[in-house]
C-alpha positions in Angstrom: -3.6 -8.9 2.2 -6.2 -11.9 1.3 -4.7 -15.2 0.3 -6.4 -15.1 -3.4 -6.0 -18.6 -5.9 -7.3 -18.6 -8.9 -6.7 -20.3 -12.1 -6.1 -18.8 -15.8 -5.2 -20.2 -19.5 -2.0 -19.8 -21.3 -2.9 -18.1 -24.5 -1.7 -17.8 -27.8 -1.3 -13.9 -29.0 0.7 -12.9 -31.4 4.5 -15.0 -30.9 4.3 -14.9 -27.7 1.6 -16.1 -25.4 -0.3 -14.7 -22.4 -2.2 -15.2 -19.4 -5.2 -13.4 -17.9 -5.1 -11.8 -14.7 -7.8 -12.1 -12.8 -9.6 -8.7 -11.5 -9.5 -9.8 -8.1 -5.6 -10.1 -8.2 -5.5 -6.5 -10.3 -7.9 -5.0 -7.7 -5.9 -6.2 -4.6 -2.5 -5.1 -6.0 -3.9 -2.1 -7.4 -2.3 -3.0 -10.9 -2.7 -0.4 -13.8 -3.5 -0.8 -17.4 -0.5 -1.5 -19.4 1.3 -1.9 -15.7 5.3 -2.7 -16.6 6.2 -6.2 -14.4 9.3 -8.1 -14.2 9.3 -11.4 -14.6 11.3 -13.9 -12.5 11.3 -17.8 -12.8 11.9 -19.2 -9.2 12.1 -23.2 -8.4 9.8 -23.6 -11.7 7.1 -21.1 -11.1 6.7 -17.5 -13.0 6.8 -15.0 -10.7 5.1 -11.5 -12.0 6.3 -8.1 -10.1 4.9 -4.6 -10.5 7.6 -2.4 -11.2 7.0 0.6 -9.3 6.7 3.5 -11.1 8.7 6.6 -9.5 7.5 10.2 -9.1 9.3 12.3 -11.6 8.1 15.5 -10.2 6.5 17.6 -6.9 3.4 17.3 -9.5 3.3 13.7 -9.9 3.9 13.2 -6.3 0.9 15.1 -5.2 -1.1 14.8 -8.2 -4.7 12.9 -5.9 -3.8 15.1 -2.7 -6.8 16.7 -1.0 -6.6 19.9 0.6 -7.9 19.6 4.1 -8.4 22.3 5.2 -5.2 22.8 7.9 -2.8 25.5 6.5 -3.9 28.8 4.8 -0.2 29.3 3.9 2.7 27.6 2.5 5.5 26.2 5.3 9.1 27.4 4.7 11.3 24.0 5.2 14.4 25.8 4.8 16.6 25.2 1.8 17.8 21.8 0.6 19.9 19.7 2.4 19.8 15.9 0.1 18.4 14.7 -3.0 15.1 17.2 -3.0 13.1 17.3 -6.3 13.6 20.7 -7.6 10.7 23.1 -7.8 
């Protein structure tokens, strides 16, 4: 991961205010729009995390898969033995 420092502007919007991220930053962390983040204040710096989003179903999780091309049926993995996602 590249070293990025850049500077933004605390802003006024609405009662609150708000700082620009710059699309560099959003690029190399991949950030969504509307993207929920925690915020943590740590030895007087604001510290902004992604929250990870988590699958909710088998659709979700494979939602950009790609066939390639390497099965012509579906595998049997038995039945379930932990916290599977249901079908």
């Amino acid at each position: 991961m590249t070293l990025i420092k850049e500077s933004t502007r605390l802003s006024q919007w609405g009662n609150s205010k708000a700082a620009r991220i710059p699309s560099r930053v959003i690029k190399q962390l991949q950030l969504d729009d509307n993207q929920d983040m925690t915020v943590t204040i740590e030895n007087g710096s604001v510290i902004l995390t992604p929250v990870k989003k988590k699958v909710a179903n088998i659709h979700d999780l494979f939602r950009n898969w790609q066939d390639d091309g390497q099965r012509d049926h579906e595998l049997d993995w038995g039945s379930s033995e932990g916290d599977e996602l249901p079908w």
